[in-house]
NUFINU-860160 format. One record per residue (C-alpha): residue in three letters; x, y, z. Coordinates in steps of 0.02 Angstrom, whole numbers, plus 50000, padded with zeros to 5 digits. Layout:
ALAXYZ
...
***
This chain:
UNK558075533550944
UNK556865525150821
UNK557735529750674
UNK559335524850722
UNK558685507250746
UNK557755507650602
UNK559635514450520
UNK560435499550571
UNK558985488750547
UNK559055494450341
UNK560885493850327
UNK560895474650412
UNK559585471950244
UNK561065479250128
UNK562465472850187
UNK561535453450207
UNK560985456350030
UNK562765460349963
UNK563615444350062
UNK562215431149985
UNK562645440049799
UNK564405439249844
UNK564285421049883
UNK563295417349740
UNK564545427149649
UNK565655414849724
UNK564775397849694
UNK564805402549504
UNK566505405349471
UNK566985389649558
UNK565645380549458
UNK566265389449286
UNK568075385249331
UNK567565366049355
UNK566685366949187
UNK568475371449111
UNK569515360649187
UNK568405347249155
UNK568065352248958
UNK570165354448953
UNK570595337649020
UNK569135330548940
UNK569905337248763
UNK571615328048813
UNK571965310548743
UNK571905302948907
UNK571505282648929
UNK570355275049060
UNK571405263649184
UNK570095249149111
UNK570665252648926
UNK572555251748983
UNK572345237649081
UNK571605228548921
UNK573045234448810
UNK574525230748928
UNK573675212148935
UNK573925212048726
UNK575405217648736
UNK575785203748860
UNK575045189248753
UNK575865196048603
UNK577795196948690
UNK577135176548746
UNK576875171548597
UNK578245178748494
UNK579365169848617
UNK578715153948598
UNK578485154148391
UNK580575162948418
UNK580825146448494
UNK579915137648377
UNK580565143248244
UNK582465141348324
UNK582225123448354
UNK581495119848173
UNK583295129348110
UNK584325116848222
UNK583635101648167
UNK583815106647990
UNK585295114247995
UNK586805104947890
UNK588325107847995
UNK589895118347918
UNK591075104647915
UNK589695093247801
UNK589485106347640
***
């Protein structure tokens, strides 16, 4: 009856030794897989929601005032403008 326990008692060792490598195993390849999605999406050309922020404001500004030296510039053609019927 000893050695039976003692059986058991040995292959309880084994098998709790293969399930920690097995996790371990585990933890790894989910770590390693991170690492590569991270390093792929880090190689895309992606923007920061900061940096787009910034350049949508430019682009607002610039639309502003291209509108307002358009309307500028219309008014300074209408005042100088010699009428058809004139020439």
């Amino acid at each position: 009856m000893q050695s039976e326990n003692r059986l058991f008692d040995d292959l309880a060792k084994v098998l709790n030794g293969a399930a920690g490598t097995l996790a371990g195993v585990g933890r790894e390849a989910q770590e390693n897989a991170r690492a590569r999605a991270r390093e792929w999406v880090g190689g895309l050309d992606f923007v920061s929601r900061d940096e787009f922020e910034a350049v949508k404001a430019m682009a607002v500004a610039a639309r502003d005032e291209a509108d307002a030296l358009k309307a500028r510039l219309e008014a300074l053609e209408g005042r100088h403008a010699v009428p058809a019927d004139v020439a």
